[in-house]
N, C-alpha and C positions, 0 to 999 in steps of 0.2 A: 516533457517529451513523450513518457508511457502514454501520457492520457492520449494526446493529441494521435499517435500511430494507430491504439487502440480504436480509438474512434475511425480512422480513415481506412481500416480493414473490415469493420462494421458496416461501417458505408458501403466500399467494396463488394461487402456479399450479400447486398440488396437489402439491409438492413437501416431502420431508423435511428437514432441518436442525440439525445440533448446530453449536453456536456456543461453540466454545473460547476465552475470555480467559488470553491470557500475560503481561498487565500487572499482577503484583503492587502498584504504588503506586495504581492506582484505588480510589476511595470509592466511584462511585456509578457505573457503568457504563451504560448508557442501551438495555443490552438485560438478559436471564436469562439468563446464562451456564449452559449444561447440566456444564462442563468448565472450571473454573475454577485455576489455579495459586495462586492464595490459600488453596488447600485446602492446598496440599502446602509453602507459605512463608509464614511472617508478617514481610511489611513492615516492621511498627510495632518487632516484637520485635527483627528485625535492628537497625534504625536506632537502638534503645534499647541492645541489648545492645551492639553495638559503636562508639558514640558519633558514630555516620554521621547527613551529612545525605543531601535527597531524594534526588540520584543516586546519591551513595556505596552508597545501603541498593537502591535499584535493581539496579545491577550485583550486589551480592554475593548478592543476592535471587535472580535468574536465575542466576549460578552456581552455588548451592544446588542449584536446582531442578532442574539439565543430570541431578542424577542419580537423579534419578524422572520422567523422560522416560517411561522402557518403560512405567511405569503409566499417566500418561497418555495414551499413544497406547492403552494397554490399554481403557482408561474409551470411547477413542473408536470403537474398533472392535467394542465389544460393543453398542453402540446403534444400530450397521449403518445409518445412515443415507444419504439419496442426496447429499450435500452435507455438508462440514466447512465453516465459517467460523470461520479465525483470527485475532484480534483482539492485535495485536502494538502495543508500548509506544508512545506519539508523541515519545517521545524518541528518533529513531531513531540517532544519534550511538552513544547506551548501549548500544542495543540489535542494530544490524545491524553495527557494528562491531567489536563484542566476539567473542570464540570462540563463547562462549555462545550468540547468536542465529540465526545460520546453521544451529549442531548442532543446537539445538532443533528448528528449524524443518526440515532436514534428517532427523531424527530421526522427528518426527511425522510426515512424509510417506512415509517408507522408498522403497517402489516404484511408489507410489501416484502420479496423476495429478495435478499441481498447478501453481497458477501465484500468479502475486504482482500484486495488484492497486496501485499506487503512485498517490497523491492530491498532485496540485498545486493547494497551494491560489490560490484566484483573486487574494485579494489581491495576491501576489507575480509571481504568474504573466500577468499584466493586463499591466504593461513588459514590451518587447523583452527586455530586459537579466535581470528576474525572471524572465520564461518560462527563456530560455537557462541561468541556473542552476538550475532548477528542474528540466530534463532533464540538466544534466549530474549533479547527485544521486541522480534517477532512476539514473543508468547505472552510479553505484558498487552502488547498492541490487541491481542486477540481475546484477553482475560477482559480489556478497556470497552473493544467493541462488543464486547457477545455476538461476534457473526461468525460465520462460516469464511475460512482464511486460505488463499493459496498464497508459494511463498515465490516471488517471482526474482530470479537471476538477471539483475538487469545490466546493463552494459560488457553482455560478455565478449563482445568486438575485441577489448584491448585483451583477451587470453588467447592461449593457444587451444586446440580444441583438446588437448589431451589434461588441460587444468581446468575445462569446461567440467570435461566426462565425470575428474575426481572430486570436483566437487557436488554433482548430481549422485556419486557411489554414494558420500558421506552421509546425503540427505537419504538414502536409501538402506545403506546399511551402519546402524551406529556403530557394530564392531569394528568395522574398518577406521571409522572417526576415532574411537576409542585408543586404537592400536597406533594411531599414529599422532594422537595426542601423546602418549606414553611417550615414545617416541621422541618427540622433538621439546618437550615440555619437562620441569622437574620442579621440587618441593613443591611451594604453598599452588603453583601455576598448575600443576599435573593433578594435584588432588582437588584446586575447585573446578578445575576442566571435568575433571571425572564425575563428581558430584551432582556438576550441573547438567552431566550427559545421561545420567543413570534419574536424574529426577522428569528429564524430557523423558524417558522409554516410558517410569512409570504412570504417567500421566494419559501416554500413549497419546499425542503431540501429534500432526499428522507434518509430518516435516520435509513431505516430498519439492526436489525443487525444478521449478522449469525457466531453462533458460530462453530467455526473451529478448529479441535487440529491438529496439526503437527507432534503430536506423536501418536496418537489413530487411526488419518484419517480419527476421527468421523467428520462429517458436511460436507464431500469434497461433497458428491453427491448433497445437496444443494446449495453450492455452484456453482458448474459446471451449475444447473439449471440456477439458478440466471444470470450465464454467457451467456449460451445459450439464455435469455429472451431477452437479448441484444443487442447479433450477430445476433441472426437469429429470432425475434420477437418470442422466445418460443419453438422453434424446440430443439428435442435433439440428437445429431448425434449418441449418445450409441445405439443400435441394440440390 
């Protein structure tokens, strides 16, 4: 749903877009993929041929696929557009954890300017305790890709906006995180909260978060910001 919005506010602001899917087990993807990996691996036939269920045919799916990379980056560079969007598995265990998804991803990008957009969903992310692991996966994801990471708040619709606000302080101020972990947390839960709040500062973690809906297409222009601070140290191509 991110991709597919993303993509149509790009559009929007007179902007070009190929939109890569790497998720071999999707049915029904919620944009047109120009660059699709289903091209180059069948799911169905894997999980058939080799007696796999959903994950199993997943993984062996995208290892297949590590070695028609060069084509697809081939696909993507011939349609020269101003903007890639890649649409990677929501299993991310499978997928950013494996050899397979970094090279990919690695791969597609070569020297090329890139960053990784990482989705905390609200549900989880609404508790102290859910936000805190929600950036600490964040920061294996970001340790996996070696890219440049924003941390996007996705489905903030179902909050109210004043559990929007606290959860944007928390990403902005860890004292506050801190103080209200304390707070509502005790023994072994209070002291690995803490631990693992005090190992993000010192790392120095860039844990800002921007709330984003998919369906409203509130926060895209922030977002876009954010992205521009990145590509182009602050430049905004919009006119």
């Amino acid at each position: 749903m991110m991709t597919a919005s993303l993509e149509k506010w790009l559009v929007t602001a007179d902007m070009s877009v190929t939109v890569v899917n790497l998720d071999p087990g999707i049915e029904n993807p919620p944009y047109t993929s120009d660059i699709d990996i289903r091209e180059y691996v069948d799911y169905g036939e894997v999980m058939n041929s080799f007696n796999l269920g959903p994950n199993g045919a997943l993984v062996a799916s995208l290892d297949m696929a590590v070695g028609q990379i060069g084509e697809l980056r081939e696909e993507i560079i011939e349609m020269g557009r101003d903007y890639v969007i890649v649409d990677c598995p929501g299993q991310m265990e499978l997928f950013a954890y494996r050899n397979s998804g970094p090279l990919m991803v690695s791969s597609i990008r070569d020297a090329d300017p890139a960053l990784s957009l990482y989705l905390l969903d609200s549900n989880i992310a609404r508790t102290p305790a859910g936000y805190l692991s929600s950036m600490l996966l964040g920061l294996s994801i970001h340790i996996r890709f070696v890219l440049p990471q924003l941390n996007i708040l996705s489905k903030p619709d179902i909050l109210i906006e004043e559990q929007i606000e606290e959860i944007v302080s928390w990403s902005d101020d860890s004292y506050l995180l801190e103080g209200v972990l304390e707070e509502f947390s005790d023994g072994l839960v209070r002291e690995y909260s803490t631990a693992i709040l005090q190992m993000l500062n010192d790392i120095g973690n860039e844990s800002h978060v921007i709330p984003v809906s998919a369906r409203s297409m509130s926060g895209m222009e922030s977002l876009y910001g954010e992205m521009q601070r990145i590509f182009l140290g602050g430049d905004n191509l919009i006119v």
